[in-house]
C-alpha positions in Angstrom: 4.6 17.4 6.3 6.8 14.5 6.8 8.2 14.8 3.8 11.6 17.1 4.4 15.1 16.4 2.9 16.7 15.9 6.2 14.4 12.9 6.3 14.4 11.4 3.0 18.6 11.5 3.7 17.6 9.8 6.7 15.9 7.1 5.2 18.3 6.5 2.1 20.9 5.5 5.1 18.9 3.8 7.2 20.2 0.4 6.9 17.5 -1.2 9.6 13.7 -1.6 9.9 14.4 0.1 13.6 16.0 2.9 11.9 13.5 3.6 9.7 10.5 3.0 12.1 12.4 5.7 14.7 12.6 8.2 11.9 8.8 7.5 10.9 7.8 7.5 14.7 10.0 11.4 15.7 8.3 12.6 12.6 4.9 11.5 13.5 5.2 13.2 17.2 7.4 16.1 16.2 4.0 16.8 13.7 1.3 16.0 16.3 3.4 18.6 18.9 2.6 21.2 16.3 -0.7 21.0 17.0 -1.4 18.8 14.0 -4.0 15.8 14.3 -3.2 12.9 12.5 -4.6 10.1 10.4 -3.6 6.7 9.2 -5.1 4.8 6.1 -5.1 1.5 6.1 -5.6 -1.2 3.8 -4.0 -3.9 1.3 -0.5 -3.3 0.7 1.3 -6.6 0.3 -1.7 -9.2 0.7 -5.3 -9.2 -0.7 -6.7 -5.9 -2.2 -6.5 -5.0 -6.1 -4.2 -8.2 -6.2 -0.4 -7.0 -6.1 2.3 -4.8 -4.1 2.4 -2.3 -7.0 -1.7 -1.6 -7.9 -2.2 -1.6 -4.4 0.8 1.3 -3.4 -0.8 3.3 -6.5 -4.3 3.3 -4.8 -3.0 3.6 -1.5 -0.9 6.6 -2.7 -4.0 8.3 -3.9 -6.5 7.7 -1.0 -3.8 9.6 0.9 -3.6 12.3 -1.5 -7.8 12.5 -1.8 -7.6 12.5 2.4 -5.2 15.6 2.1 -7.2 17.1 -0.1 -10.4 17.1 2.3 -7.9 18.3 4.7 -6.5 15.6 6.5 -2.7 15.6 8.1 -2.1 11.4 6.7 1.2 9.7 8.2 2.8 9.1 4.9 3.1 5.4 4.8 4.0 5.9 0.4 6.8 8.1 2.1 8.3 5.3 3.9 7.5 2.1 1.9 10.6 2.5 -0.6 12.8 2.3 2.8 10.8 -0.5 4.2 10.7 -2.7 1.3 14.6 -1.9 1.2 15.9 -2.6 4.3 13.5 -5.6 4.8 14.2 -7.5 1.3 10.2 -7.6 1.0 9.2 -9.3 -1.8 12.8 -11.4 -2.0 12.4 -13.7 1.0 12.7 -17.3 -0.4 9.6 -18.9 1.3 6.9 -16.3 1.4 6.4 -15.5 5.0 4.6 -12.6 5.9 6.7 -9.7 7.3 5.3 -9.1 10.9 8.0 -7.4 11.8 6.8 -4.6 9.7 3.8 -4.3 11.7 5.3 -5.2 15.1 8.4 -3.0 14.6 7.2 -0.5 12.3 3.0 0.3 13.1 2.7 -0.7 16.5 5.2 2.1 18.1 3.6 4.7 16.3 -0.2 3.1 17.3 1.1 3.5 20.8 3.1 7.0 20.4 -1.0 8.6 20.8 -0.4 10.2 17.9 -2.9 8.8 15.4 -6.4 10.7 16.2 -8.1 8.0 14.0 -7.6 5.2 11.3 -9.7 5.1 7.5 -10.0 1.4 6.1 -9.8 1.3 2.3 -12.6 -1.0 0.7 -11.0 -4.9 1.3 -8.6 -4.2 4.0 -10.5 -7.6 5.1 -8.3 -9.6 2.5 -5.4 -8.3 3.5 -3.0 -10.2 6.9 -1.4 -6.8 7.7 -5.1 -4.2 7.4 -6.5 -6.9 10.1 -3.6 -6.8 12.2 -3.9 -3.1 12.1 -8.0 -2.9 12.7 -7.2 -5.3 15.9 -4.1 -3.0 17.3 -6.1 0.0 16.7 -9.3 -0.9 18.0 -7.3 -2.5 21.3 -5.6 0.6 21.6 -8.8 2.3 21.7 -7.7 4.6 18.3 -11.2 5.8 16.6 -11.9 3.5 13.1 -13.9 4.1 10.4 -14.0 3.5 6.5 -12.6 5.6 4.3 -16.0 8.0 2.7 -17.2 6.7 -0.6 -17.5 9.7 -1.7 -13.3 9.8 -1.6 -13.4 6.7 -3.4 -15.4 8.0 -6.3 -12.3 10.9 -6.7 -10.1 7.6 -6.5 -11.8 6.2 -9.1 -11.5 9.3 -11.0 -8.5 9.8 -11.1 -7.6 6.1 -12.1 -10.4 6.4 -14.8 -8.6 9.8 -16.2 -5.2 7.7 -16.3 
């Protein structure tokens, strides 16, 4: 669903977080005005989890495809991460500093668009700066929480084990 080519051509141009957070936000409302309820997954990305940017994308991208599957609408955060990391330089800055701009100026509009009917936390979004942020921002904003079903995470592992 928020995957459309007018979109991805938006994103290959957007040259600004903003940008891509207001392209990420109008798709999130223009699917939740189609009557659509929407989830977000959250969970180690950049810090903490299965210990790196890349093994932690590949798991996140298929806890969002086993939540489709059980027939979810996801916000497609693997849809937009390829912008994000582009137009932010993640993973160049010289000193190491977490990003919070990424949550502040990317997350936190679409947490307070109303969108999101609930959150699921992937296993160790504890060890990760940016799943806490989220779990505080959500649960402030009075957004249901709870952890993704283990019974998801056994197709997870699955699929990983038939790799």
């Amino acid at each position: 669903m928020f995957q459309t080519e007018t979109r991805r051509q938006a994103l290959e141009n957007a040259t600004t977080l903003e940008e891509v957070a207001q392209i990420a936000l109008c798709a999130t409302l223009e699917i939740k005005a189609q009557g659509h309820q929407i989830v977000q997954i959250c969970g180690p990305i950049s810090t903490g989890g299965r210990g790196g940017l890349e093994a932690n994308l590949h798991f996140f991208k298929l806890a969002t495809h086993v939540a489709v599957k059980n027939g979810f609408v996801v916000f497609d955060l693997p849809f937009f991460q390829d912008p994000i990391i582009r137009v932010t330089h993640y993973g160049k800055e010289e000193n190491g500093a977490y990003l919070w701009e990424i949550l502040e100026l990317f997350f936190e509009p679409i947490f307070r668009s109303g969108a999101l009917s609930k959150a699921f936390f992937l296993p160790g979004w504890q060890s990760s700066i940016g799943a806490r942020w989220e779990r505080e921002k959500l649960t402030e904003l009075g957004i249901p929480i709870e952890e993704y079903p283990s019974e998801w995470l056994a197709q997870i592992e699955q699929a990983i084990a038939a790799e």
